[in-house]
C-alpha positions as a Markdown table, in Angstrom:
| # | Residue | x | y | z |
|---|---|---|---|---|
| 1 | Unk | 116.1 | 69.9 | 62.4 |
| 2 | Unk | 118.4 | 68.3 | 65.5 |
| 3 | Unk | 115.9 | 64.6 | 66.8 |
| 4 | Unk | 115.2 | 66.3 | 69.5 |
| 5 | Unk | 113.3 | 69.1 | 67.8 |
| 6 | Unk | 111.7 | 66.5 | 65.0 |
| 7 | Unk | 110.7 | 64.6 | 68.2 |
| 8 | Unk | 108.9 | 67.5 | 69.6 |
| 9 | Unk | 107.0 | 68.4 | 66.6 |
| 10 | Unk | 106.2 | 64.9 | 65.5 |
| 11 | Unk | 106.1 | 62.2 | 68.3 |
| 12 | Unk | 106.0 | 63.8 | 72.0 |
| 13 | Unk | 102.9 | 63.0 | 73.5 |
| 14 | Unk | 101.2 | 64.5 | 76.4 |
| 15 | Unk | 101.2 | 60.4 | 78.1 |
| 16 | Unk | 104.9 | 61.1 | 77.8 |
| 17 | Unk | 104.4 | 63.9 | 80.1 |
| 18 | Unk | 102.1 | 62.7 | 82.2 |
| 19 | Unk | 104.6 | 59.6 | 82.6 |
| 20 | Unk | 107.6 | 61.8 | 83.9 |
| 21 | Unk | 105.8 | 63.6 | 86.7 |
| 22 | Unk | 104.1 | 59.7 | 87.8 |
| 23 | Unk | 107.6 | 59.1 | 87.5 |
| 24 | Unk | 109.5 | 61.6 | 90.0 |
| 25 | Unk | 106.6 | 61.8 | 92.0 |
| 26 | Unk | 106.9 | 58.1 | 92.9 |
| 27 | Unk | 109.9 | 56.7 | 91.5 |
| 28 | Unk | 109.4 | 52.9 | 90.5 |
| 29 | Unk | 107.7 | 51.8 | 87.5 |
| 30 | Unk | 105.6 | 49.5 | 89.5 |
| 31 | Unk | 103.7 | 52.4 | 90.8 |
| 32 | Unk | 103.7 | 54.4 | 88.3 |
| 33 | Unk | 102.1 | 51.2 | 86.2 |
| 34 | Unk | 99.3 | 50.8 | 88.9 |
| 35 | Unk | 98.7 | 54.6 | 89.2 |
| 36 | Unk | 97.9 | 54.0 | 85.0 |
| 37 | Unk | 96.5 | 51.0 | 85.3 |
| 38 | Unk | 98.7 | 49.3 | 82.6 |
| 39 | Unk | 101.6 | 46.8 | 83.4 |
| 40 | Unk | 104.6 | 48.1 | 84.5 |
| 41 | Unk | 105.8 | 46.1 | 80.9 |
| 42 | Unk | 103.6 | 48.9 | 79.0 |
| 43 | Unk | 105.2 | 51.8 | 80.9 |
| 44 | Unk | 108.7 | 50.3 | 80.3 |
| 45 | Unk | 107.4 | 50.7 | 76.4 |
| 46 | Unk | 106.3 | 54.3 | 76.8 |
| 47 | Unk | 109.7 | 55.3 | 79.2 |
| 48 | Unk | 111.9 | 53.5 | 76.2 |
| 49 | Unk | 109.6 | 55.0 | 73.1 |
| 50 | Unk | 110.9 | 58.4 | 75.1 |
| 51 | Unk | 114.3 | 57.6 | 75.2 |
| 52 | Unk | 114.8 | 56.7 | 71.8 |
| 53 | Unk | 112.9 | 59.8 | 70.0 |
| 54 | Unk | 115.0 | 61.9 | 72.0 |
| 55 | Unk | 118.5 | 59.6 | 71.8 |
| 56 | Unk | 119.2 | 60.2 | 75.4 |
| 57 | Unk | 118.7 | 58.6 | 78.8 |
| 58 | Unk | 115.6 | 60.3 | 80.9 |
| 59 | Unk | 116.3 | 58.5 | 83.8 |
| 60 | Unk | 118.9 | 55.8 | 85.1 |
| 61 | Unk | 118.5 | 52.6 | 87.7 |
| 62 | Unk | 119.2 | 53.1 | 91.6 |
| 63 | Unk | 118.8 | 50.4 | 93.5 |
| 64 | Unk | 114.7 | 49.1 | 93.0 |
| 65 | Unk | 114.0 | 52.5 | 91.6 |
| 66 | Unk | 114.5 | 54.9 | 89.0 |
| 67 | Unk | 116.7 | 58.7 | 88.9 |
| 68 | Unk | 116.2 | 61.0 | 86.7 |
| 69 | Unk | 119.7 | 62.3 | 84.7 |
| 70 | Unk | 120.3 | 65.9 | 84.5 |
| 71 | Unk | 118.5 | 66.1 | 81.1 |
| 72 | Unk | 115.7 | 64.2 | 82.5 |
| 73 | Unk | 115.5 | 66.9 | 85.7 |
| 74 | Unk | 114.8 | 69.5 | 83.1 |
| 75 | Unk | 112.3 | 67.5 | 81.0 |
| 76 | Unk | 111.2 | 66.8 | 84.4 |
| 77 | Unk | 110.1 | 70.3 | 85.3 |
| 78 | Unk | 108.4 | 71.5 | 81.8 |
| 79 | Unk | 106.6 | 68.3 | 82.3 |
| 80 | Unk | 105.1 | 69.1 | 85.3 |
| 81 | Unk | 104.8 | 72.9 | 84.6 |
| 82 | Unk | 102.6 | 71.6 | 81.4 |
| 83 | Unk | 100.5 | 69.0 | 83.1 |
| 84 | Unk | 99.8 | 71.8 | 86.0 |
| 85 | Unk | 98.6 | 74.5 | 83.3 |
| 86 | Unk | 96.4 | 71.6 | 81.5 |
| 87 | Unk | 95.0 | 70.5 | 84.8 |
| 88 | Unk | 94.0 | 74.2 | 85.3 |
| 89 | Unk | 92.2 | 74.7 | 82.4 |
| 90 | Unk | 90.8 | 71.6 | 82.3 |
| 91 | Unk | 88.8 | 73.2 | 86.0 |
| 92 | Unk | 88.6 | 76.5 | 84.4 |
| 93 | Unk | 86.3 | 75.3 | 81.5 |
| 94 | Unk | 84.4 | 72.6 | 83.6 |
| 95 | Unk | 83.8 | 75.8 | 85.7 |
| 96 | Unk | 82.7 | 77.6 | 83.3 |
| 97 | Unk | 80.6 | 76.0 | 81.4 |
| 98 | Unk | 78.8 | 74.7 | 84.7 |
| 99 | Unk | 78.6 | 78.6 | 85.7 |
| 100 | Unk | 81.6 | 80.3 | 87.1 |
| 101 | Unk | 82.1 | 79.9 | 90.9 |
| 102 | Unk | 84.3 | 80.4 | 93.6 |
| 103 | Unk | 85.7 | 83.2 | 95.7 |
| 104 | Unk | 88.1 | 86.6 | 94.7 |
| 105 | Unk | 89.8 | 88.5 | 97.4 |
| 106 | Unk | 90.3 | 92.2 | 97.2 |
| 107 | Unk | 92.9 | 94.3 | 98.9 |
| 108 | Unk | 92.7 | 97.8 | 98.9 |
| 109 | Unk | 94.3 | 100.8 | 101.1 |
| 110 | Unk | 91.2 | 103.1 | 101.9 |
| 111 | Unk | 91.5 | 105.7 | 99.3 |
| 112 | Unk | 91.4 | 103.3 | 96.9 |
| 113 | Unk | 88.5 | 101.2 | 98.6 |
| 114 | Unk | 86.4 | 104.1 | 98.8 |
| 115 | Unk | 86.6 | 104.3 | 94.9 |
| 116 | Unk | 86.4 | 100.9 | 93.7 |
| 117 | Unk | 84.6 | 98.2 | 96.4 |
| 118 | Unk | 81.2 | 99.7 | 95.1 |
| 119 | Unk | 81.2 | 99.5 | 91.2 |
| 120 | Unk | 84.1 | 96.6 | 91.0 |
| 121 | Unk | 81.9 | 94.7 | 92.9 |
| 122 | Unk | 78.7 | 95.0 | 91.2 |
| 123 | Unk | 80.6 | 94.4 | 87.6 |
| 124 | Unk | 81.9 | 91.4 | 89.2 |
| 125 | Unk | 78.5 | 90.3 | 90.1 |
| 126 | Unk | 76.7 | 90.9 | 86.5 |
| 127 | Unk | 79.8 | 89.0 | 84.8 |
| 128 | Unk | 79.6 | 86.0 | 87.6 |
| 129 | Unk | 76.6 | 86.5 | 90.0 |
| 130 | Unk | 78.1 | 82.4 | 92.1 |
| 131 | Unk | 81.8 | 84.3 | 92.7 |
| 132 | Unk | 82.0 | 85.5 | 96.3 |
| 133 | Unk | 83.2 | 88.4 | 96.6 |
| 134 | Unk | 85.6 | 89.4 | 99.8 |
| 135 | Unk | 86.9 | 92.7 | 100.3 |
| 136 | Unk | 89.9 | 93.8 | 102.8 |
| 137 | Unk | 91.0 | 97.6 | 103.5 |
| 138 | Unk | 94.4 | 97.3 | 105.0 |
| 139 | Unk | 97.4 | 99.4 | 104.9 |
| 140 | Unk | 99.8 | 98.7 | 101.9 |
| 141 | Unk | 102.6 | 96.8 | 103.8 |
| 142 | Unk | 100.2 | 94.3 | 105.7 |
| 143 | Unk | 98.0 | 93.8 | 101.6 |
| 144 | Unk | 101.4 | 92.7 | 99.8 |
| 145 | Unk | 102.3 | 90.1 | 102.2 |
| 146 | Unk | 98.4 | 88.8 | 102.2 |
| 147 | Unk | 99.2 | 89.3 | 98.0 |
| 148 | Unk | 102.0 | 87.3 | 98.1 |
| 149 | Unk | 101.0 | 84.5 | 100.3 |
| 150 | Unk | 98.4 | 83.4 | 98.7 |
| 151 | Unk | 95.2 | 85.1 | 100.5 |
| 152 | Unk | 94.9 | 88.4 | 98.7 |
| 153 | Unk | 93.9 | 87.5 | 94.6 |
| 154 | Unk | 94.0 | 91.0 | 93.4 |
| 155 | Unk | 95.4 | 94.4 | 95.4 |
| 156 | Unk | 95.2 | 98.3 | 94.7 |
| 157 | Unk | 97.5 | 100.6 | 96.3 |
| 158 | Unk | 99.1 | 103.8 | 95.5 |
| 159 | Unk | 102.7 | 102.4 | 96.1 |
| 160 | Unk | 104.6 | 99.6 | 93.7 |
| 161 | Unk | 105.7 | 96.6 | 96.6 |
| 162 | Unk | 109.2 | 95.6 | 96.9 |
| 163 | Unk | 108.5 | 92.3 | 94.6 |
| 164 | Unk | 107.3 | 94.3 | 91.5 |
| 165 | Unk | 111.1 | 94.5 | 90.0 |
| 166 | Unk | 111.8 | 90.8 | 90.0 |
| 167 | Unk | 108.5 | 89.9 | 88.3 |
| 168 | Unk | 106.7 | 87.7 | 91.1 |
| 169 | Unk | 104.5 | 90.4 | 90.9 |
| 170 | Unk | 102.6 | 91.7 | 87.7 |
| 171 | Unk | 100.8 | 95.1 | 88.0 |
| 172 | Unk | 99.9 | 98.2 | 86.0 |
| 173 | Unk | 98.3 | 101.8 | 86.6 |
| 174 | Unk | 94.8 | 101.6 | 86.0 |
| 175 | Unk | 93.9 | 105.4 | 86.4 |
| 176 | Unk | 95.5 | 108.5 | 87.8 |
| 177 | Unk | 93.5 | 110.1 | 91.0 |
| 178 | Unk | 95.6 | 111.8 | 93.4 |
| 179 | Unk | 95.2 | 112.4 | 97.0 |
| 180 | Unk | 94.2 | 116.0 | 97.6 |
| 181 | Unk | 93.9 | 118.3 | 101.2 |
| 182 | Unk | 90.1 | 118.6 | 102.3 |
| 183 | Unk | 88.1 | 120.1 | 105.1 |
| 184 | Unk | 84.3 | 120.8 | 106.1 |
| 185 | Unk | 82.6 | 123.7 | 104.8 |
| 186 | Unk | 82.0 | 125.0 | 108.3 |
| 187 | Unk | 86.5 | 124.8 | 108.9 |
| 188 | Unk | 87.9 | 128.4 | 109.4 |
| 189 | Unk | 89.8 | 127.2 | 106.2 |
| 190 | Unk | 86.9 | 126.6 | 104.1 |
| 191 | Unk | 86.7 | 130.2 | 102.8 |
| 192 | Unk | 90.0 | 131.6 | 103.0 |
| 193 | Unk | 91.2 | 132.3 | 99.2 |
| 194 | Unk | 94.8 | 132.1 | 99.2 |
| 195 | Unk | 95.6 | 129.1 | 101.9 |
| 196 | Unk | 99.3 | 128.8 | 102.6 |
| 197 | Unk | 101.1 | 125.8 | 104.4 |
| 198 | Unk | 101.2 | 128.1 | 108.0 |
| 199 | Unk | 98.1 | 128.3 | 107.6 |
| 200 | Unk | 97.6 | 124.5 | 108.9 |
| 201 | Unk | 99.1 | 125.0 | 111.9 |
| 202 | Unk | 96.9 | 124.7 | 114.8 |
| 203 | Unk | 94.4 | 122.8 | 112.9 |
| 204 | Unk | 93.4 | 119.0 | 113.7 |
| 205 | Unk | 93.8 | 116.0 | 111.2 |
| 206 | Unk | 92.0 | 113.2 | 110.6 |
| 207 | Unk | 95.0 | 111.0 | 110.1 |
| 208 | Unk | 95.3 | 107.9 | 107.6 |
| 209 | Unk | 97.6 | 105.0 | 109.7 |
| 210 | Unk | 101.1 | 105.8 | 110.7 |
| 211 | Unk | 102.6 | 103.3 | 108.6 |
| 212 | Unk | 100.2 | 104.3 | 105.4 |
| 213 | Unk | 102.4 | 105.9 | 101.9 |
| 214 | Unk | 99.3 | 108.2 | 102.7 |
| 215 | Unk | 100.4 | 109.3 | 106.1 |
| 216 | Unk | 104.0 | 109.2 | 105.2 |
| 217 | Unk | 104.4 | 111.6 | 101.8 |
| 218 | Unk | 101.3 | 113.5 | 103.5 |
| 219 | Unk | 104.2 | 114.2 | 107.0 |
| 220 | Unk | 106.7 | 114.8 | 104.6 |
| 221 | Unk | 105.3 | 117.5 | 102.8 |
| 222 | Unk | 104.6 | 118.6 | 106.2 |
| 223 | Unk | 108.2 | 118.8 | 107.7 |
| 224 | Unk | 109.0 | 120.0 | 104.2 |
| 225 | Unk | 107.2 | 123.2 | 105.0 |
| 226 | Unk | 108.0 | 123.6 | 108.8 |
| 227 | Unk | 104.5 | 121.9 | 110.0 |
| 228 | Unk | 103.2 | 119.6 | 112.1 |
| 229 | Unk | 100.1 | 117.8 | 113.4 |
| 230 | Unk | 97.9 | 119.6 | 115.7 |
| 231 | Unk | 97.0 | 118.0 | 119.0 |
| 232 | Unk | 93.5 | 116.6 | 118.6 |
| 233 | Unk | 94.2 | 114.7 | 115.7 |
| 234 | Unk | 92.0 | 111.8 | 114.9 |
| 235 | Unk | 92.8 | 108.2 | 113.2 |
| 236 | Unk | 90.1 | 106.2 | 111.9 |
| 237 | Unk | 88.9 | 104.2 | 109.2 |
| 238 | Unk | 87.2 | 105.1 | 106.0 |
| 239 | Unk | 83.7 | 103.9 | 107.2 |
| 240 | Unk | 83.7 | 107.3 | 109.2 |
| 241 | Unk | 86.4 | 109.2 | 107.3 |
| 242 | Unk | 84.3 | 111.6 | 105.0 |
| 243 | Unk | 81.2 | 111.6 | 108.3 |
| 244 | Unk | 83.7 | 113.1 | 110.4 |
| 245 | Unk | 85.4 | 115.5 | 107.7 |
| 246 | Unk | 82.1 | 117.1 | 106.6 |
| 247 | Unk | 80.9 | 117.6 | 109.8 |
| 248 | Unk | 83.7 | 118.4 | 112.0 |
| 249 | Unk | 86.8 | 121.3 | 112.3 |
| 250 | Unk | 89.0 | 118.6 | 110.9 |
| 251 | Unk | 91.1 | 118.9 | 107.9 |
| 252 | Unk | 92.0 | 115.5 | 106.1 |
| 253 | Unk | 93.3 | 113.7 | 103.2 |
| 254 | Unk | 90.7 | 112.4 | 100.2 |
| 255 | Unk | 91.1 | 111.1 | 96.4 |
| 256 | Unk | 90.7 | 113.8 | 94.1 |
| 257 | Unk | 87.4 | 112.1 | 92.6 |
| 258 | Unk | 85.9 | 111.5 | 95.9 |
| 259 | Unk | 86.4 | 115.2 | 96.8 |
| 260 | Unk | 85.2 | 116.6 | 93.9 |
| 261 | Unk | 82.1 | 114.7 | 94.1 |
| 262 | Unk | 81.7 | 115.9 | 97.8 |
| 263 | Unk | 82.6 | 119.5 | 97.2 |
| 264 | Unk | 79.7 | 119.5 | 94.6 |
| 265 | Unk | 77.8 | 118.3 | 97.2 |
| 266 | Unk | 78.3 | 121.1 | 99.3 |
| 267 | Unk | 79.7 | 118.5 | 101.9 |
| 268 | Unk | 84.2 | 119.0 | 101.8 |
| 269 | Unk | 86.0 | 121.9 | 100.4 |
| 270 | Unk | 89.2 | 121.4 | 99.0 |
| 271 | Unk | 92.0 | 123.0 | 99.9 |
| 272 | Unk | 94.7 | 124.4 | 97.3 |
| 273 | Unk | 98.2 | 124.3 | 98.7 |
| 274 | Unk | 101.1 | 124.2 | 96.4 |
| 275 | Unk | 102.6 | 120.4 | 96.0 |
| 276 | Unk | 99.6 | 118.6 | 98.0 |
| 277 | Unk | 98.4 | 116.6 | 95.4 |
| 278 | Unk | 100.1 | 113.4 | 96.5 |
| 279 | Unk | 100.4 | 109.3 | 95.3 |
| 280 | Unk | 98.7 | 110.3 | 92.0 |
| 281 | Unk | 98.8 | 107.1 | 90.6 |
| 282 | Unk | 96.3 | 103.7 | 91.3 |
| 283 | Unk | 97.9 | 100.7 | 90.7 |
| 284 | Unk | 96.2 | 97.3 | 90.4 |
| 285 | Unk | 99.3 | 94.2 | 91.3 |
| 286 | Unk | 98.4 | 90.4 | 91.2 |
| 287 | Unk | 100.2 | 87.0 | 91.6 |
| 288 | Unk | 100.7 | 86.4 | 87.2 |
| 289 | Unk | 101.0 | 82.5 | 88.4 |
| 290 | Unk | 97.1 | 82.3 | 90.1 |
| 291 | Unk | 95.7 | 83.4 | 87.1 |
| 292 | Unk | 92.3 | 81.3 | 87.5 |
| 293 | Unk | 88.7 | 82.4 | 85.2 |
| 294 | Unk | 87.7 | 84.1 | 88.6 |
| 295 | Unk | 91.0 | 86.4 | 88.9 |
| 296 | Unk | 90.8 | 87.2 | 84.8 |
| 297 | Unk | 87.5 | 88.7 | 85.3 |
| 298 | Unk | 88.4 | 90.3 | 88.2 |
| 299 | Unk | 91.3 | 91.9 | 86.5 |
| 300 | Unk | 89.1 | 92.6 | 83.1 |
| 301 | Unk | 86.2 | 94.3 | 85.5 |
| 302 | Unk | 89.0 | 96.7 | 87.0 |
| 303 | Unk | 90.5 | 97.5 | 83.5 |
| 304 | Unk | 87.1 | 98.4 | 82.5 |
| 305 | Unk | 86.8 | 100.7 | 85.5 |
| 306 | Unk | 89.9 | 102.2 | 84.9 |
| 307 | Unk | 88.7 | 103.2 | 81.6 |
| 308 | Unk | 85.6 | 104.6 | 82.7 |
| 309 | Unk | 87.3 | 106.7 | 85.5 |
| 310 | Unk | 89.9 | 107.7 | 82.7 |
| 311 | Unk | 87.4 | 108.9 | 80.1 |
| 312 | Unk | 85.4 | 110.9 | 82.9 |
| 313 | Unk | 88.6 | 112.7 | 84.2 |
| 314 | Unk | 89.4 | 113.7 | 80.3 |
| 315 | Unk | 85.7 | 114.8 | 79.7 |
| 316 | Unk | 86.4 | 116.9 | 83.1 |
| 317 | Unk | 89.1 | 118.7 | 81.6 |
């Protein structure tokens, strides 16, 4: 064993930490000594007691102050990426054992919204009843960048964002539930047998946004087969989406589950066309370095939901 790994095992200390971040935040052990309260003699002791476990120079003398050497930069870093983690826990537990509190944002395109904001939110509420709960429906593009700034905590889509690959980004499928070709039970449509892609033509939409992996594999399949969208088309939000499909002569895009629910209603029928069961996959994408108590359960409710949705689809077939 090299003295640097016998000093690891046997004689670091987390004060030894804590001493290194004091010391690049501010640089001069006078400082750093009040920011302790002990004398700037005691944190000479502790700086030295680090030096000589490891047998190298941490930092060096500049003027007043103290620099760090290049083997001091990277002790430098773990040292504050340990005192961060321990500072976090240290408000996770006080949170939880005072009852769990604070605030989870959820992004979700509307497909996905429309299958999740009800029963995610009441699991989140029996597991911690204080956690606000705030719920955005956006298009994909405009919920990563809220995901990757900060303000989104957790985000569903249909579509993996451009950040997944480098691992900024951790995410997973949670359940398969494609997006399937509906239209009232009073559509000319609703009881033809054998529907065929010229068929559609003619017909008005109800249109997901223009920018949506919806709209976009939904026009493809579209051009694909020599179609296009009816004047009269309509763009709106889910609020109104499955309102407007059931009662009007508009055809539309819905989840599979949603749909079958609402054909067994006797509200949608859906429509069989060959390849129109499109963005099968729902994936659930978070920021791995915000993982809080709040987020966890947030994540653990929507694994839980994935199951459930999972076992039902199997019990279907």
């Amino acid at each position: 064993m090299s003295r640097i790994e016998d000093f690891f095992s046997r004689a670091l200390k987390l004060h030894h930490l804590r001493l290194l971040v004091l010391l690049g935040q501010w640089g001069q052990l006078r400082i750093v000594a009040q920011k302790l309260g002990v004398s700037p003699p005691a944190v000479s002791r502790q700086l030295a007691e680090l030096e000589a476990g490891l047998g190298v120079a941490v930092v060096r003398r500049v003027g007043n102050g103290l620099a760090f050497t290049d083997l001091g930069l990277v002790l430098l870093d773990r040292a504050r990426e340990v005192t961060f983690q321990l500072e976090q826990a240290q408000q996770e537990l006080s949170a939880l054992s005072s009852g769990l509190r604070g605030e989870v944002c959820i992004g979700a395109v509307p497909s996905v919204m429309q299958q999740l904001a009800e029963p995610l939110t009441l699991s989140l509420r029996k597991r911690a009843p204080a956690v606000g709960v705030n719920l955005v429906e956006e298009t994909s593009d405009k919920l990563y960048s809220l995901l990757c700034n900060g303000t989104l905590h957790l985000l569903f889509s249909r579509v993996v964002p451009p950040h997944f690959a480098d691992g900024s980004i951790a995410g997973e499928v949670l359940f398969e539930d494609p997006l399937v070709i509906v239209c009232g039970t009073t559509h000319p449509l609703a009881g033809k047998l054998d529907v065929q892609p010229q068929d559609l033509a003619g017909h008005p939409w109800i249109l997901p946004s223009t920018g949506s992996p919806a709209f976009q594999a939904l026009n493809a399949w579209m051009h694909a087969h020599q179609q296009s969208f009816a004047e009269g088309s309509v763009r709106t939000s889910s609020t109104v989406y499955s309102a407007l499909i059931s009662s009007g002569n508009l055809l539309g895009l819905m989840s599979l589950r949603a749909a079958a629910r609402a054909q067994t209603a006797g509200r949608i029928v859906m429509l069989e066309l060959p390849g129109t069961r499109f963005l099968s996959s729902v994936w659930m994408f978070h920021n791995p370095s915000e993982a809080t108590s709040v987020l966890r359960i947030a994540v653990d409710c929507a694994r839980q939901l994935g199951e459930a949705f999972v076992a039902v689809n199997e019990i279907g077939n």
